[in-house]
PDB file of N, CA, C and O in Angstrom:
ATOM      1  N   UNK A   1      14.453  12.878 -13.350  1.00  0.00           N
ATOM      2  CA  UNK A   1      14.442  13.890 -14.378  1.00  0.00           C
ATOM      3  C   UNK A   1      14.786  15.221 -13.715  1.00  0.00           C
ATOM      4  O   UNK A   1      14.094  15.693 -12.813  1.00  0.00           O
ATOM      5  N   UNK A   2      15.928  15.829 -14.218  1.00  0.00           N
ATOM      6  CA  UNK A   2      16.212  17.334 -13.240  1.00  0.00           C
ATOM      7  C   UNK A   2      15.263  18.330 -13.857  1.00  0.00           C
ATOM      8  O   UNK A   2      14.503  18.134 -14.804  1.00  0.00           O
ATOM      9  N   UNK A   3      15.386  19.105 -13.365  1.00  0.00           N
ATOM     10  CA  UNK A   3      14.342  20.368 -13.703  1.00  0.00           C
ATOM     11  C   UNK A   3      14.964  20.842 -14.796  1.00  0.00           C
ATOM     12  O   UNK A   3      16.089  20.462 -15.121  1.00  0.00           O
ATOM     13  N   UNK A   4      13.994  22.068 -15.720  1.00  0.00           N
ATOM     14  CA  UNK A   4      14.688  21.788 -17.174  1.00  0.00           C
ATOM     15  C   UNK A   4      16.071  23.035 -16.983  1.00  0.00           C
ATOM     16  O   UNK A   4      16.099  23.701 -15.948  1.00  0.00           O
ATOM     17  N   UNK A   5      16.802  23.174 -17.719  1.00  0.00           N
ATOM     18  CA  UNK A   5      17.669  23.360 -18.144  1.00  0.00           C
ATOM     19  C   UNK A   5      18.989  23.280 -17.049  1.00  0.00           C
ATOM     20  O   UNK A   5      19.840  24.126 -16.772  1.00  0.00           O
ATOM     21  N   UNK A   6      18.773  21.882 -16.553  1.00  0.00           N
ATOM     22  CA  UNK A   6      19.795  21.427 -15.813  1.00  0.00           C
ATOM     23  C   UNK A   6      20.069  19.887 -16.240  1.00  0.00           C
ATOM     24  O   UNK A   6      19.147  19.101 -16.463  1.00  0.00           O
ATOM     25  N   UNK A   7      21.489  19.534 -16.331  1.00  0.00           N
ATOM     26  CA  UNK A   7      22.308  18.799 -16.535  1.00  0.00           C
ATOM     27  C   UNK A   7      21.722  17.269 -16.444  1.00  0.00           C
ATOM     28  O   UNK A   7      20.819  17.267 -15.606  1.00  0.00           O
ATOM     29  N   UNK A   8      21.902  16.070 -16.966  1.00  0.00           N
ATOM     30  CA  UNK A   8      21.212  15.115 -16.913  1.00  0.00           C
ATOM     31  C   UNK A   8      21.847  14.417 -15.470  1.00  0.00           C
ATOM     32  O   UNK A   8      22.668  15.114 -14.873  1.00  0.00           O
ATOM     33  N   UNK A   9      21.639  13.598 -15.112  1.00  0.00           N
ATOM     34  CA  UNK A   9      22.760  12.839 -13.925  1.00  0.00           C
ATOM     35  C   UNK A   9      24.053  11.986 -15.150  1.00  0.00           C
ATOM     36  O   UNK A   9      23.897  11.835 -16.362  1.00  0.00           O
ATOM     37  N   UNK A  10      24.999  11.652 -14.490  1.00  0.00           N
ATOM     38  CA  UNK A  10      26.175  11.001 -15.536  1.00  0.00           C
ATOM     39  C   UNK A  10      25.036   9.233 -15.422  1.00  0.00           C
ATOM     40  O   UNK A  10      24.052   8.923 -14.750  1.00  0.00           O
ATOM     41  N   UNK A  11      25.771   8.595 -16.334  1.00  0.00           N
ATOM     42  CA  UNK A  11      25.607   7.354 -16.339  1.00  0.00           C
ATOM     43  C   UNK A  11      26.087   6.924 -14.678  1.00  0.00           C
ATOM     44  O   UNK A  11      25.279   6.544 -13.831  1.00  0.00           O
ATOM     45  N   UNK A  12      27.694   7.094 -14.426  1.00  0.00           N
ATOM     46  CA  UNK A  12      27.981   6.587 -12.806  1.00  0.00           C
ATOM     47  C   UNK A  12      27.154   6.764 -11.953  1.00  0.00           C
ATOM     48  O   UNK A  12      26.856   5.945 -11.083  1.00  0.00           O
ATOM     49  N   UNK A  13      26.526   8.227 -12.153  1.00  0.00           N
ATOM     50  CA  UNK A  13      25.656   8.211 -10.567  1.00  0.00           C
ATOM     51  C   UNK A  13      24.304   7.768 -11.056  1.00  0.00           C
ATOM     52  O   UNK A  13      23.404   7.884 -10.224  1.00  0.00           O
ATOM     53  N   UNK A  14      23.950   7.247 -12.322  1.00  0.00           N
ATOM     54  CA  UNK A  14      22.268   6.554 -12.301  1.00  0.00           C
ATOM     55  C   UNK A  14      22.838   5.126 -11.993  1.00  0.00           C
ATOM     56  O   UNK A  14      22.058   4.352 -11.440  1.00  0.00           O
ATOM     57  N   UNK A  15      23.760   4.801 -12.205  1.00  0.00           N
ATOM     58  CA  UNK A  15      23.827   3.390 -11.692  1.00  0.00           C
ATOM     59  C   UNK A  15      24.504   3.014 -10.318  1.00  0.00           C
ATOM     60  O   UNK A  15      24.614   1.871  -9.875  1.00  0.00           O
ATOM     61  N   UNK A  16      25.055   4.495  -9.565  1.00  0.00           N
ATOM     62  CA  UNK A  16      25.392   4.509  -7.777  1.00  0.00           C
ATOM     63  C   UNK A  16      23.540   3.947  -7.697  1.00  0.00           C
ATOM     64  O   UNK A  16      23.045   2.856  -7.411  1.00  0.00           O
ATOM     65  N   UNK A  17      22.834   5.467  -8.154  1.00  0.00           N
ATOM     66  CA  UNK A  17      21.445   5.092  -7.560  1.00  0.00           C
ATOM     67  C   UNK A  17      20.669   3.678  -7.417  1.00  0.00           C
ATOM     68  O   UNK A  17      20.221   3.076  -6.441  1.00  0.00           O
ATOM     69  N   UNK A  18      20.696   3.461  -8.510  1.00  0.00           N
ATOM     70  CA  UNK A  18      20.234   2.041  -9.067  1.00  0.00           C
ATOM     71  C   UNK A  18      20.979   0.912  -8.283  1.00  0.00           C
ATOM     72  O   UNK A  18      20.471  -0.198  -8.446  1.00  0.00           O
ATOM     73  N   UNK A  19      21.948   0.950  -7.560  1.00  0.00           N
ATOM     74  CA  UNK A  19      22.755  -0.315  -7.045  1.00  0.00           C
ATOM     75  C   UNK A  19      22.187   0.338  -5.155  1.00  0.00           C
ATOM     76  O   UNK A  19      21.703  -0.444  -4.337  1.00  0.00           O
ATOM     77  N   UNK A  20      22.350   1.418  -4.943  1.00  0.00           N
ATOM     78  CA  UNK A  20      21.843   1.593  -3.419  1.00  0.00           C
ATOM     79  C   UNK A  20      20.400   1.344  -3.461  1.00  0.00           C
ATOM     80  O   UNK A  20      19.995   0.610  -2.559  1.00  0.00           O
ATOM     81  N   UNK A  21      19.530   1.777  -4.288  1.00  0.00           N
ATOM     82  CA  UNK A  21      17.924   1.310  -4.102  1.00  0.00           C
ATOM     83  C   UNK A  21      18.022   0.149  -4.072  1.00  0.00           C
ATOM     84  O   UNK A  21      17.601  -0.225  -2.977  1.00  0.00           O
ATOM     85  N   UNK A  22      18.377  -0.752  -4.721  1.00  0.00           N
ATOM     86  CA  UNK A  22      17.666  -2.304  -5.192  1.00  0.00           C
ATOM     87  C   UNK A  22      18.519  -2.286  -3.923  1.00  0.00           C
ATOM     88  O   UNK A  22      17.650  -2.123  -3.066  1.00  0.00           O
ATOM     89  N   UNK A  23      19.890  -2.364  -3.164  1.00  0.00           N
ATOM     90  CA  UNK A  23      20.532  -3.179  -2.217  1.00  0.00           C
ATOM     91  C   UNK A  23      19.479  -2.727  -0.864  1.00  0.00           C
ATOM     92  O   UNK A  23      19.223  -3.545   0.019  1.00  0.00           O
ATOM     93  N   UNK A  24      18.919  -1.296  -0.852  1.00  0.00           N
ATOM     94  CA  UNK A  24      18.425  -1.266   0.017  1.00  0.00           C
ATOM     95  C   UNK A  24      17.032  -1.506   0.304  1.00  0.00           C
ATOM     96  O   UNK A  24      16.473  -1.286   1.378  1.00  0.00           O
ATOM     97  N   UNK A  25      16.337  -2.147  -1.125  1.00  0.00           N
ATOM     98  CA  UNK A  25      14.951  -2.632  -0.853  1.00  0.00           C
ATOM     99  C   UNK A  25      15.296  -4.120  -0.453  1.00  0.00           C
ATOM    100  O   UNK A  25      14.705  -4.811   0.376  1.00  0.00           O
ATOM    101  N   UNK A  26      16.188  -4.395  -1.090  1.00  0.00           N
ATOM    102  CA  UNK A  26      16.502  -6.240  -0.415  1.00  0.00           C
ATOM    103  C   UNK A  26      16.610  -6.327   0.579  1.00  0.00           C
ATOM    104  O   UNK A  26      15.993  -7.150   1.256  1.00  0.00           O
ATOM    105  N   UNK A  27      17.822  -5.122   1.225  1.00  0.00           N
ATOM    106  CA  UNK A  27      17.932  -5.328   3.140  1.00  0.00           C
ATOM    107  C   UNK A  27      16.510  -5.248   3.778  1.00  0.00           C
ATOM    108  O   UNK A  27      16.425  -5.757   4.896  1.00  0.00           O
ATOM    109  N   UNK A  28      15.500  -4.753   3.311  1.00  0.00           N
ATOM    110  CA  UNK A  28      14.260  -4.046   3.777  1.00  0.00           C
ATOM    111  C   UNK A  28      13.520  -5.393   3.679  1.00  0.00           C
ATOM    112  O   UNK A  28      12.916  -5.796   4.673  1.00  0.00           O
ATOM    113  N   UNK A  29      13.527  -5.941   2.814  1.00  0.00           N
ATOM    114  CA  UNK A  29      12.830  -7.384   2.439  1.00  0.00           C
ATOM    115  C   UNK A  29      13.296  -8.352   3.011  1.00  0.00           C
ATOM    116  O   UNK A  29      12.578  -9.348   3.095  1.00  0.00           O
ATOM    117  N   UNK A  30      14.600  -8.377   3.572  1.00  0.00           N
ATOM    118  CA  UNK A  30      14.788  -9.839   4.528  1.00  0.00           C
ATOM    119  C   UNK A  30      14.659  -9.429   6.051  1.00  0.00           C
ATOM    120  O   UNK A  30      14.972 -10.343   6.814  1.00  0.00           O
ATOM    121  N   UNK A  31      14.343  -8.478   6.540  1.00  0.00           N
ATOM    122  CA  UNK A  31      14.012  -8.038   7.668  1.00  0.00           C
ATOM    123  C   UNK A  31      12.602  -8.836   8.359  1.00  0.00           C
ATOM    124  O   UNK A  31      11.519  -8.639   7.809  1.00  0.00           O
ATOM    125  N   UNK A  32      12.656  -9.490   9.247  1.00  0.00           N
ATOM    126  CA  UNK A  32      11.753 -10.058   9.739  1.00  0.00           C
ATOM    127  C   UNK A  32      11.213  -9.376  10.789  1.00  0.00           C
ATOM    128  O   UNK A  32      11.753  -8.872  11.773  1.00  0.00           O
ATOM    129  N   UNK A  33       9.207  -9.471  10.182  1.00  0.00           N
ATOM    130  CA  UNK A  33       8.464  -8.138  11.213  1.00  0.00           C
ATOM    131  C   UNK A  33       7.607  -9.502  11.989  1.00  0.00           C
ATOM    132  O   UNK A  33       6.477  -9.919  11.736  1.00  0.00           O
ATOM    133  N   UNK A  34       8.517  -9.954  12.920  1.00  0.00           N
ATOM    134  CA  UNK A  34       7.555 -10.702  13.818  1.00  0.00           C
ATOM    135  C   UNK A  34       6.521 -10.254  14.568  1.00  0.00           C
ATOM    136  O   UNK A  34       6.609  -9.027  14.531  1.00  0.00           O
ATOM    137  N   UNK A  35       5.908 -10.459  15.003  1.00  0.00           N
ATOM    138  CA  UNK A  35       4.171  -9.807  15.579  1.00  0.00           C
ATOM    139  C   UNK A  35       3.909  -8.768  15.214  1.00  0.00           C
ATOM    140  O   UNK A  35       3.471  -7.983  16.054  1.00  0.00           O
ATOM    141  N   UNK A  36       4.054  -8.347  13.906  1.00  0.00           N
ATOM    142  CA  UNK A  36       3.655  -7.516  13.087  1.00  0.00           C
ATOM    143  C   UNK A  36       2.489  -7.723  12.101  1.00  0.00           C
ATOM    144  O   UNK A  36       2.681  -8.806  11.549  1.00  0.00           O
ATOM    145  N   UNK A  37       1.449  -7.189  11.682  1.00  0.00           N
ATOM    146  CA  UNK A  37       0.420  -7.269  10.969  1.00  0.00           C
ATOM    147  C   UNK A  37       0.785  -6.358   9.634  1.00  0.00           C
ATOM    148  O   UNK A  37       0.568  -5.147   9.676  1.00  0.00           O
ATOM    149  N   UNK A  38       1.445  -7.081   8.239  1.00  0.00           N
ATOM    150  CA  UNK A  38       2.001  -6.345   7.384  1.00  0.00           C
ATOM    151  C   UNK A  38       0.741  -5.354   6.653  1.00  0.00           C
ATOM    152  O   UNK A  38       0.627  -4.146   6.445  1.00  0.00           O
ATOM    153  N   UNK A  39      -0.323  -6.859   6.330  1.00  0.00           N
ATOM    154  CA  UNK A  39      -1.447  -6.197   5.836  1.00  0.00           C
ATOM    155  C   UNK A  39      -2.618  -6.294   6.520  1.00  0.00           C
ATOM    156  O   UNK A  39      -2.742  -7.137   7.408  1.00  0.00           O
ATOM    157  N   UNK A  40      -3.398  -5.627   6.259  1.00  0.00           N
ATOM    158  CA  UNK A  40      -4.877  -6.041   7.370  1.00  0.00           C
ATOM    159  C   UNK A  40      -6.126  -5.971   6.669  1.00  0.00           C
ATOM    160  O   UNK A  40      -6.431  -4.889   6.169  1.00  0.00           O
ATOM    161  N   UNK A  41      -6.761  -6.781   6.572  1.00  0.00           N
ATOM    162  CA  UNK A  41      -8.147  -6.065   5.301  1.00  0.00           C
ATOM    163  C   UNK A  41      -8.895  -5.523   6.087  1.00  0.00           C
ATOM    164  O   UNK A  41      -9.068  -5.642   7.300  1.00  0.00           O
ATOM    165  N   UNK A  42      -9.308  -4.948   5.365  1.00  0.00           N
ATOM    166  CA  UNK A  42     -10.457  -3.561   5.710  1.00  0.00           C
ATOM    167  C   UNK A  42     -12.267  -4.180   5.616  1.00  0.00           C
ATOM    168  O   UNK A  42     -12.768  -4.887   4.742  1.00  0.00           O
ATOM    169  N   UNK A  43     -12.817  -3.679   6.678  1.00  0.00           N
ATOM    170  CA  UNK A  43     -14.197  -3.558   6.210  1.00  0.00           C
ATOM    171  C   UNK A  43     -14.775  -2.565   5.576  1.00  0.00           C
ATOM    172  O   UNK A  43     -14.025  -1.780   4.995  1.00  0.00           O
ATOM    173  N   UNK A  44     -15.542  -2.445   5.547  1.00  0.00           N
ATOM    174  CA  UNK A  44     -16.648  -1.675   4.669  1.00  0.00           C
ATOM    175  C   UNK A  44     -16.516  -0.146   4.956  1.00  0.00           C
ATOM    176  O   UNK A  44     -16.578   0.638   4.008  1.00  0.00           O
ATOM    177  N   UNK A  45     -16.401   0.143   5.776  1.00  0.00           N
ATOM    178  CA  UNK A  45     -16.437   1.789   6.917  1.00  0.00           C
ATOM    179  C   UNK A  45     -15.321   1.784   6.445  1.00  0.00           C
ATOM    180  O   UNK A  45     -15.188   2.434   5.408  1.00  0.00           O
ATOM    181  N   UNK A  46     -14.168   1.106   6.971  1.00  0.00           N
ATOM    182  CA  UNK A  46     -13.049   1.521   6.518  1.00  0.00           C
ATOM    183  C   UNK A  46     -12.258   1.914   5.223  1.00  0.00           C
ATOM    184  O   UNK A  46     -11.500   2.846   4.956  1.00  0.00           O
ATOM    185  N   UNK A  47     -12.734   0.834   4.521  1.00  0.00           N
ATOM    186  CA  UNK A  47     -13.053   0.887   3.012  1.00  0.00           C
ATOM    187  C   UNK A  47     -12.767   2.609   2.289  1.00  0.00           C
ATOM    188  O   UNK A  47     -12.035   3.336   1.616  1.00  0.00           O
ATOM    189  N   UNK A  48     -14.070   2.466   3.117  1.00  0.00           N
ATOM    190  CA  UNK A  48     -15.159   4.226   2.752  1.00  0.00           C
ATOM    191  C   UNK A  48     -14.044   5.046   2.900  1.00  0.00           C
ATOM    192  O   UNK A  48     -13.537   5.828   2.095  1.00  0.00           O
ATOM    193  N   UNK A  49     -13.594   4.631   4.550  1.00  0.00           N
ATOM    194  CA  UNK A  49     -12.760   5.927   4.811  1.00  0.00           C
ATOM    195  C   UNK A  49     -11.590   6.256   3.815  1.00  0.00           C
ATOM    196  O   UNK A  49     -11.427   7.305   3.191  1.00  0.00           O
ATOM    197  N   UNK A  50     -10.672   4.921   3.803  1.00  0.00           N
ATOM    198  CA  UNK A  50      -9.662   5.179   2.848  1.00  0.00           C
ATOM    199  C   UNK A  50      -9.505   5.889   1.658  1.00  0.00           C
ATOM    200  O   UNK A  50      -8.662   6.639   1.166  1.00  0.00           O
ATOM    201  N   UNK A  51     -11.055   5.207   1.218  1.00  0.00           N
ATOM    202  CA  UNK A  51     -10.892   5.962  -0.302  1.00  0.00           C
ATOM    203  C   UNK A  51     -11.425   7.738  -0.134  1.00  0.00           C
ATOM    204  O   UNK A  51     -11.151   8.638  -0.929  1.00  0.00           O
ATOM    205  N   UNK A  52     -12.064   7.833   0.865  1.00  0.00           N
ATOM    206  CA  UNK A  52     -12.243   9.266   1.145  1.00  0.00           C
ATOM    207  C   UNK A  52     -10.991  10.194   1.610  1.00  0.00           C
ATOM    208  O   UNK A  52     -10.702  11.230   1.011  1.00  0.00           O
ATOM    209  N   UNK A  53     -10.371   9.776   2.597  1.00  0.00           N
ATOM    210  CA  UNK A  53      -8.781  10.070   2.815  1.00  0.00           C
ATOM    211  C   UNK A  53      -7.468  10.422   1.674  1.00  0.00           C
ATOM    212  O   UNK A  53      -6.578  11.269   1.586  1.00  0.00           O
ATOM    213  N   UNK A  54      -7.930   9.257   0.901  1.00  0.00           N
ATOM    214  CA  UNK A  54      -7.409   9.138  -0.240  1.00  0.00           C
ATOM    215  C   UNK A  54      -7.194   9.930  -1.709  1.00  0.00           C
ATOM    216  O   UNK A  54      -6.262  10.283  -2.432  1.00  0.00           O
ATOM    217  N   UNK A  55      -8.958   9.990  -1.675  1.00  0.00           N
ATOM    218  CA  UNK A  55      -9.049  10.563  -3.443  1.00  0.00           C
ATOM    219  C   UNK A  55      -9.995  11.652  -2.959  1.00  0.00           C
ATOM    220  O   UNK A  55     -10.554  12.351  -3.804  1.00  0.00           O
ATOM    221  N   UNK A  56     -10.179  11.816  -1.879  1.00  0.00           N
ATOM    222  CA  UNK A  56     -11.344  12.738  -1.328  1.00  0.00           C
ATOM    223  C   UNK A  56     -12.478  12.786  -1.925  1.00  0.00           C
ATOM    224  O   UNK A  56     -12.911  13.829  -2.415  1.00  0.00           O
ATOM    225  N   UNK A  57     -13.251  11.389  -1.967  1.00  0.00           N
ATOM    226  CA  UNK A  57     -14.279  10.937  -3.073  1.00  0.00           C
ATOM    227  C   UNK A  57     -14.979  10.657  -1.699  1.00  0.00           C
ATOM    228  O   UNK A  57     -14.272  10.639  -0.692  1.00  0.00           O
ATOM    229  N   UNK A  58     -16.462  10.417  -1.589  1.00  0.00           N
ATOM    230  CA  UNK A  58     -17.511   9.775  -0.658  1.00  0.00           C
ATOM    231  C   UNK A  58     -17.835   8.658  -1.893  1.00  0.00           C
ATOM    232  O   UNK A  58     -18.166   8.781  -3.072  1.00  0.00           O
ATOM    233  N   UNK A  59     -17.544   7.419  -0.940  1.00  0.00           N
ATOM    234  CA  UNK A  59     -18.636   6.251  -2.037  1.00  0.00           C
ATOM    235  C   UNK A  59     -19.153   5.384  -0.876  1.00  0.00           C
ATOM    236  O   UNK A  59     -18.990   5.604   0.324  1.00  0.00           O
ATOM    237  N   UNK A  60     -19.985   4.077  -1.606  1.00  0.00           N
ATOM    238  CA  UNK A  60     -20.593   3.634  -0.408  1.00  0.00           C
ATOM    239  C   UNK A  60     -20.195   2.461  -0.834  1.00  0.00           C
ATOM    240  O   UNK A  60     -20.082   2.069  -1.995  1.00  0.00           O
ATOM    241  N   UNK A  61     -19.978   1.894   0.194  1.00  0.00           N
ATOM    242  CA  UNK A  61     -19.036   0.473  -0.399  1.00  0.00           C
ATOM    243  C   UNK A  61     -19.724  -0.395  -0.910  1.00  0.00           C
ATOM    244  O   UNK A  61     -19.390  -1.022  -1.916  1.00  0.00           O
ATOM    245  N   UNK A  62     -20.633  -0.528  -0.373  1.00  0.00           N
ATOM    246  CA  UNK A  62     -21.705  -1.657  -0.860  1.00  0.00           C
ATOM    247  C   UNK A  62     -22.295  -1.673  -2.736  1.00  0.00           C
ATOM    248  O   UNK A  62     -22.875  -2.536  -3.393  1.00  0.00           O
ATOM    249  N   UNK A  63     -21.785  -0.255  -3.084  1.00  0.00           N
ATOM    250  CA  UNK A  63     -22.035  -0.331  -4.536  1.00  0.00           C
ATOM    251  C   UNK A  63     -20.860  -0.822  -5.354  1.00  0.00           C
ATOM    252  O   UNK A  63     -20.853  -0.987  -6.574  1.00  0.00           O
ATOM    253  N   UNK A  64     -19.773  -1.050  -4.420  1.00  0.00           N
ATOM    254  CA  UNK A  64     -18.354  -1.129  -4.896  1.00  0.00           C
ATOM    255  C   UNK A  64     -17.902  -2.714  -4.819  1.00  0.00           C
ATOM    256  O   UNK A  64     -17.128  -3.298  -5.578  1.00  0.00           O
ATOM    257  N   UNK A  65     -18.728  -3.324  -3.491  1.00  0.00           N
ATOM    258  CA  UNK A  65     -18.223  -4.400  -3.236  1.00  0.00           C
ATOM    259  C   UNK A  65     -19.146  -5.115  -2.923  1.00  0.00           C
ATOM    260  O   UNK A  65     -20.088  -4.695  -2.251  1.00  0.00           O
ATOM    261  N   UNK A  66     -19.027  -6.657  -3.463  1.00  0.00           N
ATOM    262  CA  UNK A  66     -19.411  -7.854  -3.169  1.00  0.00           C
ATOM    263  C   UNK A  66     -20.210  -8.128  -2.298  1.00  0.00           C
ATOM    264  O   UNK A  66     -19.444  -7.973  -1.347  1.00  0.00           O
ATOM    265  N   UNK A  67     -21.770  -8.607  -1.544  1.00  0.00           N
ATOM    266  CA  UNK A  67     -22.548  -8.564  -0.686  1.00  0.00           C
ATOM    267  C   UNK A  67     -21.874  -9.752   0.177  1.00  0.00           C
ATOM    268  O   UNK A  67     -21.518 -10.836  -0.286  1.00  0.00           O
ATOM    269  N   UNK A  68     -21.779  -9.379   1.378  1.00  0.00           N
ATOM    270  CA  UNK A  68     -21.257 -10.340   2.306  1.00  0.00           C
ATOM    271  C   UNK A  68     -22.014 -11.808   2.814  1.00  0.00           C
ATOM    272  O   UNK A  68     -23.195 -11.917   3.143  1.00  0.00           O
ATOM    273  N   UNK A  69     -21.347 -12.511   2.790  1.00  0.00           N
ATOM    274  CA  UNK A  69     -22.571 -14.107   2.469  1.00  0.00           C
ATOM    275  C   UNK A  69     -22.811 -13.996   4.162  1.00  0.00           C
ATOM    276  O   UNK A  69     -22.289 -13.205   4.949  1.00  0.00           O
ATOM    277  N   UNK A  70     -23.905 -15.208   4.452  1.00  0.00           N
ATOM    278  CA  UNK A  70     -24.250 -14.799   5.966  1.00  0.00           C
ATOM    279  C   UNK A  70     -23.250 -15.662   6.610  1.00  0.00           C
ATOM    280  O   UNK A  70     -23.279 -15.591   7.838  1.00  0.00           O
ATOM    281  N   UNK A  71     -22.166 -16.648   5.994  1.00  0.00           N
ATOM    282  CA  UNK A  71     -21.277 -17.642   7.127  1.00  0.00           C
ATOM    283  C   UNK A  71     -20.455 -16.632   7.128  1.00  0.00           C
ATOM    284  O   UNK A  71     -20.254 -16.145   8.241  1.00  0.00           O
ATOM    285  N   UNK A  72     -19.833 -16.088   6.118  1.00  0.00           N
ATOM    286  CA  UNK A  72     -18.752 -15.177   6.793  1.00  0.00           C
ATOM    287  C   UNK A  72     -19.049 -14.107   7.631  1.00  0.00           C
ATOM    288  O   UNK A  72     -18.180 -13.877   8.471  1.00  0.00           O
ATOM    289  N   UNK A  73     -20.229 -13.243   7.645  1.00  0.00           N
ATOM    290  CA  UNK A  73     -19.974 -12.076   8.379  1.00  0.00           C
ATOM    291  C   UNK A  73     -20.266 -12.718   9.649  1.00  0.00           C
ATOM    292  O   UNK A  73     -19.799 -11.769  10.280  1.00  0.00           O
ATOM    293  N   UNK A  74     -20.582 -13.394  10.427  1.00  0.00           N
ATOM    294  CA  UNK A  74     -20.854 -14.164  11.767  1.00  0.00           C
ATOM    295  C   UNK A  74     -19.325 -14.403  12.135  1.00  0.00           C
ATOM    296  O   UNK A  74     -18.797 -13.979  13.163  1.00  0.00           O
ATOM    297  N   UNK A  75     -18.578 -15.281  10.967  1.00  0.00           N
ATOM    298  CA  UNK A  75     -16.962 -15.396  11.614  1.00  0.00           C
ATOM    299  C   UNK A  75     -16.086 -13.726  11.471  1.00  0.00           C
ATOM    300  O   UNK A  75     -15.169 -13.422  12.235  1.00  0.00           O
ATOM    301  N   UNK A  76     -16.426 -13.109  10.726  1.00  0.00           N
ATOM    302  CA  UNK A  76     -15.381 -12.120  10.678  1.00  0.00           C
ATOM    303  C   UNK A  76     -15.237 -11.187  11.502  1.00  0.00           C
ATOM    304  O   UNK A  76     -14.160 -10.652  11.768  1.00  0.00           O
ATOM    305  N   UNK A  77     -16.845 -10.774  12.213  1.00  0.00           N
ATOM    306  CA  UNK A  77     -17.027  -9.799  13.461  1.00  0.00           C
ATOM    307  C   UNK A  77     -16.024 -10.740  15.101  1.00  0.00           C
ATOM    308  O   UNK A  77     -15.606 -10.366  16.197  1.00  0.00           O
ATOM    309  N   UNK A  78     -16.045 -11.525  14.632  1.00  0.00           N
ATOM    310  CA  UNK A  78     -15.282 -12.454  15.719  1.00  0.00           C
ATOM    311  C   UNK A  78     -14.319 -12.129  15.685  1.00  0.00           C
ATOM    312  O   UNK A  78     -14.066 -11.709  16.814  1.00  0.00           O
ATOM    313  N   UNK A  79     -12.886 -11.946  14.618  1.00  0.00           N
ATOM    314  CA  UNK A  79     -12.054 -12.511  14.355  1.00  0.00           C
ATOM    315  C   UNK A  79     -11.305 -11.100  15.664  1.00  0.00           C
ATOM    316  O   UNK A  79     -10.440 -11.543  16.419  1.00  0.00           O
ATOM    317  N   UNK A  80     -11.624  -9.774  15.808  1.00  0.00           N
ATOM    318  CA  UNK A  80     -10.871  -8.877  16.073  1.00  0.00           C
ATOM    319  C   UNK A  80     -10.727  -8.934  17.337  1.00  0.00           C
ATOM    320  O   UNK A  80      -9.998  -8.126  17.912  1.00  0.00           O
TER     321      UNK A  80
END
């Protein structure tokens, strides 16, 4: 959307745009991130932090999230 009282884009250049984004999210998507960690889940602290970083909110995770059963938290402190 241009700022107001400027010109719309033509049809040609919304569809230049539209043909370089999508070609260049595909090149981006077959790119292989070997020993790469795309996503990583977060614990609890971290959690916190993000959403504090984030929305500049303090919460406490534990009101937010799920109580941790006792088999998993024994394997998950392992896993790092």
């Amino acid at each position: 959307m241009p700022p107001p009282g400027m010109p719309q884009p033509s049809q040609q250049e919304i569809d230049a745009l539209v043909t370089w984004l999508e070609s260049t999210l595909d090149k981006s998507g077959m790119e292989h991130l070997a020993g790469r960690v795309a996503v990583q889940r977060l614990n609890r602290n971290e959690y916190a932090n993000a959403v504090k970083d984030l929305l500049a909110v303090e919460i406490d995770p534990n009101q937010y999230l799920r109580p941790i059963s006792r088999s998993k938290a024994s394997t998950t402190s392992l896993r790092r």
